[in-house]
DSSP file (Angstrom, degrees, kcal/mol; ACC not computed):
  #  RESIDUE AA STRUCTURE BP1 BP2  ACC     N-H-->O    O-->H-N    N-H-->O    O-->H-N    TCO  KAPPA ALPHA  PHI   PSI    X-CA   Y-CA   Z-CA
    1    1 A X     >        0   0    0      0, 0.0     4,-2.4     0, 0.0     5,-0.3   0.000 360.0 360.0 360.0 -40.5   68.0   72.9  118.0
    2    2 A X  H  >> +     0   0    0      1,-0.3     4,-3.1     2,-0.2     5,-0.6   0.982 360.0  55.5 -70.5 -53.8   67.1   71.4  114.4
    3    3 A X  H  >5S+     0   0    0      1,-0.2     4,-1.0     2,-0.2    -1,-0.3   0.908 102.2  54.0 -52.4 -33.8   70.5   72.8  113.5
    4    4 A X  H  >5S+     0   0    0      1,-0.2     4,-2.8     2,-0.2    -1,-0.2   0.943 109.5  43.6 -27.7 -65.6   72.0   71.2  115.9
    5    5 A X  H  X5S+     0   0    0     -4,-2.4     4,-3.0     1,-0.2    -1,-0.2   0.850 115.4  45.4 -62.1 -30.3   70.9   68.3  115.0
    6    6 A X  H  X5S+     0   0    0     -4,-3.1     4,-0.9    -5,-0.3    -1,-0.2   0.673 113.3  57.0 -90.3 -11.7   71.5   68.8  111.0
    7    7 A X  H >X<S+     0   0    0     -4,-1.0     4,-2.1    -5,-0.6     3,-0.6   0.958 111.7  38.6 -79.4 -63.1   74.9   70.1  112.0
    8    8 A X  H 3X S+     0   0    0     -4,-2.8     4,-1.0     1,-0.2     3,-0.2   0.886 112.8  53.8 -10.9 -79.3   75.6   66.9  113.9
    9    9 A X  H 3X S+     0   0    0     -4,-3.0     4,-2.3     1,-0.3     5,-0.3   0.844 108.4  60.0 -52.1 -38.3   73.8   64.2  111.0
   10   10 A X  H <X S+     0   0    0     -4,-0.9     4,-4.0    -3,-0.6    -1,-0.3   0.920 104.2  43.2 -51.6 -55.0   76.2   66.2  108.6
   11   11 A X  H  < S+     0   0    0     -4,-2.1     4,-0.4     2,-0.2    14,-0.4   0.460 114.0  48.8 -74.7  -0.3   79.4   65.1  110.5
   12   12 A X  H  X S+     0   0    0     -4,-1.0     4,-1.7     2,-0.1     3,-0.5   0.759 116.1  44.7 -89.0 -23.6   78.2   61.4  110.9
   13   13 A X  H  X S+     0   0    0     -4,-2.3     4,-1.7     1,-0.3     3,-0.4   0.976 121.3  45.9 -95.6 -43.3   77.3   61.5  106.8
   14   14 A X  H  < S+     0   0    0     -4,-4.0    -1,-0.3    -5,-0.3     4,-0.2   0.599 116.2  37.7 -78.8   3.9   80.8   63.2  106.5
   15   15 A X  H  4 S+     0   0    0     -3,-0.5     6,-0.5    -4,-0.4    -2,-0.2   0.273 106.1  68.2-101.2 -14.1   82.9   61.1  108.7
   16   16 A X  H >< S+     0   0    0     -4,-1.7     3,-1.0    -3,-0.4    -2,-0.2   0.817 112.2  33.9 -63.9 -57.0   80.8   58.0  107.3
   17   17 A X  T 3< S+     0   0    0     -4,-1.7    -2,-0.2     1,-0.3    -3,-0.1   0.894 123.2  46.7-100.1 -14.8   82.9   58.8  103.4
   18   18 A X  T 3  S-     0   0    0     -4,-0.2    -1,-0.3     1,-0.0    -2,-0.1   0.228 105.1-127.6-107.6  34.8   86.1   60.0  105.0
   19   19 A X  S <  S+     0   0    0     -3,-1.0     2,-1.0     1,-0.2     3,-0.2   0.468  78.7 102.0  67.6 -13.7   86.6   57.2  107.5
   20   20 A X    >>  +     0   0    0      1,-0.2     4,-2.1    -6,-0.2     3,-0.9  -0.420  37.2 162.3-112.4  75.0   87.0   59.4  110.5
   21   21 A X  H 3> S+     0   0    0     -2,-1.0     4,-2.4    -6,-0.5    -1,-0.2   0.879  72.5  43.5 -41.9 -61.4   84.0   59.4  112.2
   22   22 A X  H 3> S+     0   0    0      1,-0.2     4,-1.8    -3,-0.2    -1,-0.3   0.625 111.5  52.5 -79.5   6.5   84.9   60.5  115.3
   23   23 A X  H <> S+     0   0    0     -3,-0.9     4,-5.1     2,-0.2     5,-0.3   0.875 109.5  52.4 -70.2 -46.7   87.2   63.4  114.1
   24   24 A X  H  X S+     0   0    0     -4,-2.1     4,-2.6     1,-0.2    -2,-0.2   0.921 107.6  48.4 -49.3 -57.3   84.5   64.7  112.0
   25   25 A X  H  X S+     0   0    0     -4,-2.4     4,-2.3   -14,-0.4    -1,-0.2   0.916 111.9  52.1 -38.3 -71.9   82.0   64.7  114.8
   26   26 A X  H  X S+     0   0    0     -4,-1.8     4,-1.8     2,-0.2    -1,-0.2   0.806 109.9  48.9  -9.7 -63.2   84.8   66.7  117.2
   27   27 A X  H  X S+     0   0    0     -4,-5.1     4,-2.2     1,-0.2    -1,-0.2   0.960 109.9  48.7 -74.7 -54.1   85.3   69.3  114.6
   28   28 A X  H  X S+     0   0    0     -4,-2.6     4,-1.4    -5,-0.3    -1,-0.2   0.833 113.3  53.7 -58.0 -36.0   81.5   69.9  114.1
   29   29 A X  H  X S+     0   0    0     -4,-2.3     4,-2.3     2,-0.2     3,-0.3   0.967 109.6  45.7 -60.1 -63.7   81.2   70.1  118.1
   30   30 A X  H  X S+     0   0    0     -4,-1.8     4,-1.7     2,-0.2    -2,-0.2   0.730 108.0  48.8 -35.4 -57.7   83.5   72.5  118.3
   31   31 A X  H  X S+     0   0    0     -4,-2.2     4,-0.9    -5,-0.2    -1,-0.2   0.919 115.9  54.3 -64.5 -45.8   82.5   75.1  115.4
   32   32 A X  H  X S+     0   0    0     -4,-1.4     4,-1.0    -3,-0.3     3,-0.4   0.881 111.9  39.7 -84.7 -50.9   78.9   74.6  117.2
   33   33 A X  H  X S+     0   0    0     -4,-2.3     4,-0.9     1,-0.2    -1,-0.2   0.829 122.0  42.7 -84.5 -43.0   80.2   75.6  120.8
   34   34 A X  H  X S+     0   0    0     -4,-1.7     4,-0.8     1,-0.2    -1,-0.2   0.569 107.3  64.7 -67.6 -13.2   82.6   78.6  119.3
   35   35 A X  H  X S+     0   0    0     -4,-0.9     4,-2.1    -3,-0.4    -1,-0.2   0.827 103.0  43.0 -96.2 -57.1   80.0   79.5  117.2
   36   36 A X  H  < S+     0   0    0     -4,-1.0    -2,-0.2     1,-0.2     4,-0.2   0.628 108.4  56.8 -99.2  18.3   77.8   80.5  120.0
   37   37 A X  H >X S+     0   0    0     -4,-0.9     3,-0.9     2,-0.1     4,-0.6   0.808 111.0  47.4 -72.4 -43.3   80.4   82.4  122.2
   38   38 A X  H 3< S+     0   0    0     -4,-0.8    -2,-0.2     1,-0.2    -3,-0.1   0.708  87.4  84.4 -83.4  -1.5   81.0   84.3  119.9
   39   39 A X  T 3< S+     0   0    0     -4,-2.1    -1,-0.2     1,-0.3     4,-0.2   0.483  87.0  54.7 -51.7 -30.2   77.8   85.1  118.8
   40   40 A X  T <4 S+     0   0    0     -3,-0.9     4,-0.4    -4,-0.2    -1,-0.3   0.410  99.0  59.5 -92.7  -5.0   77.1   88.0  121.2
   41   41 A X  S  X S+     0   0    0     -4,-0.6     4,-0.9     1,-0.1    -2,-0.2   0.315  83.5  94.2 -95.3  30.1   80.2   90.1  120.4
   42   42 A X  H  > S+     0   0    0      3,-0.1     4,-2.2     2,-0.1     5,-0.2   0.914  79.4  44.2 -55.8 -51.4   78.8   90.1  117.2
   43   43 A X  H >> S+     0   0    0      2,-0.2     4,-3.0    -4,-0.2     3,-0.8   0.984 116.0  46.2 -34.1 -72.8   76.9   93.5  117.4
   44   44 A X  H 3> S+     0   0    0     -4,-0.4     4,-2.3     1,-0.3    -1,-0.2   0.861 112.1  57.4 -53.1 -48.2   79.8   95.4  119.1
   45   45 A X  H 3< S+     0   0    0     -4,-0.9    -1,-0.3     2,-0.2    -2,-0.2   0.869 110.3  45.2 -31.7 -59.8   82.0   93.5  116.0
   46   46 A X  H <X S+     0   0    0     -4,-2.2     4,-1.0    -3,-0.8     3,-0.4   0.668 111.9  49.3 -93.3 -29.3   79.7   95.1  113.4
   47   47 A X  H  X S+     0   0    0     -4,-3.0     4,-2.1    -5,-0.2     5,-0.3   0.904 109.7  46.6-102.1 -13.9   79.7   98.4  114.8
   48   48 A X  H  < S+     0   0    0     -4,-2.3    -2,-0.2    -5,-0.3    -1,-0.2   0.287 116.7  49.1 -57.9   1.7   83.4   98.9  115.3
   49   49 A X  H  > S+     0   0    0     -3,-0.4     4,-0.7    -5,-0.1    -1,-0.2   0.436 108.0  48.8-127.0 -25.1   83.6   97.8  112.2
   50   50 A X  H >X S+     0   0    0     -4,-1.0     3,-3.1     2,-0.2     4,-2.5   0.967 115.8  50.0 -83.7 -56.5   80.7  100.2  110.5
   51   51 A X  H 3X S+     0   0    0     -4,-2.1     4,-0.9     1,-0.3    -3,-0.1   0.701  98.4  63.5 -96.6   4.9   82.4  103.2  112.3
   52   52 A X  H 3> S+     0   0    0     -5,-0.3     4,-1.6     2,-0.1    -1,-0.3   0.686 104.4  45.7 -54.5 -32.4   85.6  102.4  111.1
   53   53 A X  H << S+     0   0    0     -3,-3.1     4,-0.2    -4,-0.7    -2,-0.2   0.800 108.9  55.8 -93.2 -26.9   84.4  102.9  107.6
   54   54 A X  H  X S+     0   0    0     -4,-2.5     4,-0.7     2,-0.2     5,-0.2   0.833 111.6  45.1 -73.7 -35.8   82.7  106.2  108.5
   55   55 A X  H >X S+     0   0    0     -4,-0.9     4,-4.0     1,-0.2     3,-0.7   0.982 109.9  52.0 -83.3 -34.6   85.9  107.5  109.9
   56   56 A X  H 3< S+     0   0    0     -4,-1.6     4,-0.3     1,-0.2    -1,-0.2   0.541 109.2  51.0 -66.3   9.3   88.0  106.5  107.2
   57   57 A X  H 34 S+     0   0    0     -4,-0.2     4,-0.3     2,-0.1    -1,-0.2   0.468 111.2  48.6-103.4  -6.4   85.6  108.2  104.9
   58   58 A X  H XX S+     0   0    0     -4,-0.7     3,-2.4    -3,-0.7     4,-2.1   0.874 111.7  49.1 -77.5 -42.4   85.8  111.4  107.0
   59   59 A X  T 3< S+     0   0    0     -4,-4.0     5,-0.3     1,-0.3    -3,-0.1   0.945 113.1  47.3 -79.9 -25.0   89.4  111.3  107.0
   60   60 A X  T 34 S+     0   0    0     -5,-0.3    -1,-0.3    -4,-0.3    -2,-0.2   0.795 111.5  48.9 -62.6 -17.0   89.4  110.7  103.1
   61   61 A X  T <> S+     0   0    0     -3,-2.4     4,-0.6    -4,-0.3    -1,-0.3   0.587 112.9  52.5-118.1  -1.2   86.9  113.6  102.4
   62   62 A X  T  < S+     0   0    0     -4,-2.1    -1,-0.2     2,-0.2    -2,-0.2   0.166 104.7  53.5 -71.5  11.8   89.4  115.8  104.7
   63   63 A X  T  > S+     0   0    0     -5,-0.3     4,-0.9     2,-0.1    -2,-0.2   0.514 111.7  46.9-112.3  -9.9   92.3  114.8  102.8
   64   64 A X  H  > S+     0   0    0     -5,-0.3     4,-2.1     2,-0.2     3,-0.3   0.912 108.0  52.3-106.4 -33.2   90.4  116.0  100.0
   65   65 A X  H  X S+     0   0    0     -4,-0.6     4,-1.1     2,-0.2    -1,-0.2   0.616 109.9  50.0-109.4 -39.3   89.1  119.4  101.5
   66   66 A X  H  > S+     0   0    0      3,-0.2     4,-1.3     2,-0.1    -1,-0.2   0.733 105.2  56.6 -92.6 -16.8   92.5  120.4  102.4
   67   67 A X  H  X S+     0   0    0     -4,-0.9     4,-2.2    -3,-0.3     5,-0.4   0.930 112.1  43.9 -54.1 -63.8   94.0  119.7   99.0
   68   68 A X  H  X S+     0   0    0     -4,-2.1     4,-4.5     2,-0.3    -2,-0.1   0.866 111.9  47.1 -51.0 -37.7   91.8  121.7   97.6
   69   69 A X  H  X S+     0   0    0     -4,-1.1     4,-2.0     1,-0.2    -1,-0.3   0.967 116.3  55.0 -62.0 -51.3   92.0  124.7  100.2
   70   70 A X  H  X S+     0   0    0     -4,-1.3     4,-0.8     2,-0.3    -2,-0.3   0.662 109.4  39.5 -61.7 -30.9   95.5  124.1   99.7
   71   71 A X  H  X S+     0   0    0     -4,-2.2     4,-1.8     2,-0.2    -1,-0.2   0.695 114.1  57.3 -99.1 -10.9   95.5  124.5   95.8
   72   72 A X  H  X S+     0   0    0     -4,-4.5     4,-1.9    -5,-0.4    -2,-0.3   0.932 103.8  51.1 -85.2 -22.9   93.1  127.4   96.2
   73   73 A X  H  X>S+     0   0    0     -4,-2.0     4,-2.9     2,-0.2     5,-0.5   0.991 113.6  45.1 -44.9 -59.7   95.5  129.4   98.4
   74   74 A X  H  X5S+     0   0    0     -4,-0.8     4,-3.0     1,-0.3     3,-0.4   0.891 111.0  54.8 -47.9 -51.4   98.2  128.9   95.9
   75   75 A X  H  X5S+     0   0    0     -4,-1.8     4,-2.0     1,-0.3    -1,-0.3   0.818 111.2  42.7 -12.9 -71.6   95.9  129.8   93.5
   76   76 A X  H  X5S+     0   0    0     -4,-1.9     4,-2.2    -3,-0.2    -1,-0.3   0.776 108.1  56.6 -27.3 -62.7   95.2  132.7   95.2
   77   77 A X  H  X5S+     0   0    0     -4,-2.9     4,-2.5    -3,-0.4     5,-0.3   0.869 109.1  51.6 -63.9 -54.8   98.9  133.6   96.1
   78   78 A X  H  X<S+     0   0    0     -4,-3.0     4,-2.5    -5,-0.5     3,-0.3   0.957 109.9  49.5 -59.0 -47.1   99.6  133.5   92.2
   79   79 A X  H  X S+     0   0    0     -4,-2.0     4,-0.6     1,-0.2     5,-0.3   0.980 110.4  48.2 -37.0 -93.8   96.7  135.8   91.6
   80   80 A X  H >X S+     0   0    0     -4,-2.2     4,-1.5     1,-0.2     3,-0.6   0.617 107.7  54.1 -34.0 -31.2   97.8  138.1   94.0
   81   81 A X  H >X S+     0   0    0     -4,-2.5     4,-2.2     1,-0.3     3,-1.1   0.979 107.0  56.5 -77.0 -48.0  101.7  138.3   92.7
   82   82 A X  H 3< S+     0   0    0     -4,-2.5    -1,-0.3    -5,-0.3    -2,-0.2   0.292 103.7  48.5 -78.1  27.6  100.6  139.1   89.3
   83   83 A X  H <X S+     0   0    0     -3,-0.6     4,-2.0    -4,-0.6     3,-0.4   0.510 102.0  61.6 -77.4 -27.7   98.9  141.7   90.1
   84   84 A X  H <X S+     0   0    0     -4,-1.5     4,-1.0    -3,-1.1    -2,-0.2   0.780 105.4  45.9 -34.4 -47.2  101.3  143.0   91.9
   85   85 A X  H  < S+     0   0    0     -4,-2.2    -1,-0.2     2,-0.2    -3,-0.1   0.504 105.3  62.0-101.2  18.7  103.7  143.2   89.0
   86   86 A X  H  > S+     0   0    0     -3,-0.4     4,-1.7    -5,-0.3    -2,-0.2   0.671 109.0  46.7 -92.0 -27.7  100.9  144.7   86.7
   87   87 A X  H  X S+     0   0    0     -4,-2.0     4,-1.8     1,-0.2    -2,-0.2   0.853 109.6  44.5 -91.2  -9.4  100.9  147.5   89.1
   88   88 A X  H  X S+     0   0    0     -4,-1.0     4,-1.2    -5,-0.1    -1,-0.2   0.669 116.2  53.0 -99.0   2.5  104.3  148.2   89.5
   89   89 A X  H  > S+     0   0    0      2,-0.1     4,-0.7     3,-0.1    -2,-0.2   0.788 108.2  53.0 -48.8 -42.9  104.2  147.7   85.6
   90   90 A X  H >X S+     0   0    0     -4,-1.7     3,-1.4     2,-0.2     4,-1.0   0.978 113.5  43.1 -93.2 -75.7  101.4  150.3   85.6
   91   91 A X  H 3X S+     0   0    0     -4,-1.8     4,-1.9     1,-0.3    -1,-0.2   0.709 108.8  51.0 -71.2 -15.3  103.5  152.7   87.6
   92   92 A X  H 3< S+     0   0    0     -4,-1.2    -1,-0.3     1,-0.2     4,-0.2   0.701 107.9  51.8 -97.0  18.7  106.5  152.6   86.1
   93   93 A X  H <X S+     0   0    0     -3,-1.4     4,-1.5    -4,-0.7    -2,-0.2   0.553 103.7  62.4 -88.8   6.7  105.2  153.1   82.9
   94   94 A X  H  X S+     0   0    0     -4,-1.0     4,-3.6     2,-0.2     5,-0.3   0.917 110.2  40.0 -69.2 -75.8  103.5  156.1   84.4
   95   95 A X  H  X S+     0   0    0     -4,-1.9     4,-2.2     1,-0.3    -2,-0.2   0.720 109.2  52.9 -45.4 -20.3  106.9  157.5   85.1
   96   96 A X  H >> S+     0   0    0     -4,-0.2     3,-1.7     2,-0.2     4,-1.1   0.966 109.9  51.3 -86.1 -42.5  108.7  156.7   82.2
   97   97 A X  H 3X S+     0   0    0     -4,-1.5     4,-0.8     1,-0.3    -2,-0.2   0.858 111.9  53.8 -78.2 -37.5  105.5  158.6   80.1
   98   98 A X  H 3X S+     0   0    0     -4,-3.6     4,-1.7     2,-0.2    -1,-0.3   0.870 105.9  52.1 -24.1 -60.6  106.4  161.5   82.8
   99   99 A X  H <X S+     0   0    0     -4,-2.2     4,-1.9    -3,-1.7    -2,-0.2   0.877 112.3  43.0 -47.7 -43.7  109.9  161.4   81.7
  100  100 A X  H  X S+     0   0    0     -4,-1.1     4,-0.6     2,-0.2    -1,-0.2   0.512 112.0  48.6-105.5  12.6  109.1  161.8   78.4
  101  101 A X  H >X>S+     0   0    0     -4,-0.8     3,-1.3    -5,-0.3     5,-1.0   0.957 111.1  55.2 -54.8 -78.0  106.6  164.3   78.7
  102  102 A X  H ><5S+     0   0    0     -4,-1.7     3,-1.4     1,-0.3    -2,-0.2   0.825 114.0  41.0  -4.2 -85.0  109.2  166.0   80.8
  103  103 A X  H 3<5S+     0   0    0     -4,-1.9    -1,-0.3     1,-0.3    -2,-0.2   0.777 118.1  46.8 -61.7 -27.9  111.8  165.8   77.7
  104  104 A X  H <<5S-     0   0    0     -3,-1.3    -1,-0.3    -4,-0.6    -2,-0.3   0.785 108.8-128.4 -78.5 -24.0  109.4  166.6   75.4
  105  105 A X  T <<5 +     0   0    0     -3,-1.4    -3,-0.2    -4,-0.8     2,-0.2   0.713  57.7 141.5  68.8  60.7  108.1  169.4   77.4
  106  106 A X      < -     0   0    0     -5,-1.0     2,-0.3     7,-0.0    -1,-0.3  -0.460  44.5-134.7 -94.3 156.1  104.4  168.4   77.3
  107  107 A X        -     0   0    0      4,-0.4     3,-0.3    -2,-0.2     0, 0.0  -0.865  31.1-106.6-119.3-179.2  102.0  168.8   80.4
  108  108 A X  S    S+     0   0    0     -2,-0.3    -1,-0.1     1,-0.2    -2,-0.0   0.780 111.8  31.4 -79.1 -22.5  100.0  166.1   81.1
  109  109 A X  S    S+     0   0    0      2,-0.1    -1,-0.2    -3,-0.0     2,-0.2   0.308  96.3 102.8-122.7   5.9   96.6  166.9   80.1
  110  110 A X        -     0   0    0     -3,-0.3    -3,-0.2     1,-0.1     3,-0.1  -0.695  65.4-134.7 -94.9 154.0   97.7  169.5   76.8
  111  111 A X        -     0   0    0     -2,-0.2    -4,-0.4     1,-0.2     2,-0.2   0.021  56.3 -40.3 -78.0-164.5   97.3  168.1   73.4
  112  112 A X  S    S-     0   0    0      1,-0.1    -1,-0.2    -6,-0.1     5,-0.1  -0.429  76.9 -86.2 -68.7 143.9  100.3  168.7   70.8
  113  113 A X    >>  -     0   0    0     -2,-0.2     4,-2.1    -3,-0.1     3,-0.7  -0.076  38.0-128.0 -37.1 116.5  101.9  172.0   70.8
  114  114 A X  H 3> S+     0   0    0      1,-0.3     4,-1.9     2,-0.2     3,-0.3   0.899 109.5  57.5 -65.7 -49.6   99.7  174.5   68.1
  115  115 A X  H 3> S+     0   0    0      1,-0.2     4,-1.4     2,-0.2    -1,-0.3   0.922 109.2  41.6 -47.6 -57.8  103.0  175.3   66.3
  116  116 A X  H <4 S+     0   0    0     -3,-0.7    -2,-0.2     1,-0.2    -1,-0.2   0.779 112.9  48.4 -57.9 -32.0  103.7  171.7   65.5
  117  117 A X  H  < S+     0   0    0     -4,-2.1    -2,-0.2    -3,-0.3    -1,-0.2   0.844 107.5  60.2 -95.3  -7.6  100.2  170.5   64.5
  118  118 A X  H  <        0   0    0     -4,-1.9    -2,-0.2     1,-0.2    -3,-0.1   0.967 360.0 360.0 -61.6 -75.9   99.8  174.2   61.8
  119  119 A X     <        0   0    0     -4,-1.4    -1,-0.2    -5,-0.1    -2,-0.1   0.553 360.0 360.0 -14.5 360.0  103.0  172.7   60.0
């Protein structure tokens, strides 16, 4: 009620210095009465408004969580190819050292040839 009142006394002392008394008054009536319709959808206001920010912070820290899943697959994927092509590096230098065993006429697990290392 005292606000009322002080809301009021405001619009006569501010329609008093801009000449428009009754405008002033009007306008202050008006704010007072809109003020307090809307005063219970405030709550409902304030939580639609609080879990709005809690889903756009989900959706932000799931945009983030699926970059990352996303750069560790690739991550991953890269890993995997190059190893791939160290082992088919691996084996065909297996083969070539086969070949030249082969040409040399080595076995695989004898040292050099006893004739060649007397010389």
């Amino acid at each position: 009620m005292a606000g009322t009142v002080l809301t009021v006394l405001f619009a006569l002392i501010s329609g008093m210095v801009t000449g428009n008394l009754a405008a002033q008054i009007s306008l202050q009536v008006e704010m007072m009465v809109f003020g307090y319709f809307l005063w219970p959808l405030m709550p409902p206001f304030m939580v639609s408004a609080f879990l709005g920010a809690v889903a756009e912070l989900l959706q932000e820290e799931l945009a983030v969580r699926t970059e990352v899943r996303l750069m560790a697959q690739q991550s991953y994927e890269a890993i995997r190819r190059q190893n791939q092509e160290v082992m088919l590096l691996r084996h065909d230098m297996a083969k070539h050292y086969g070949v030249l065993r082969q040409m040399t006429g080595q076995s695989c697990c004898a040292g050099p040839k006893k004739d060649t290392a007397e010389k």
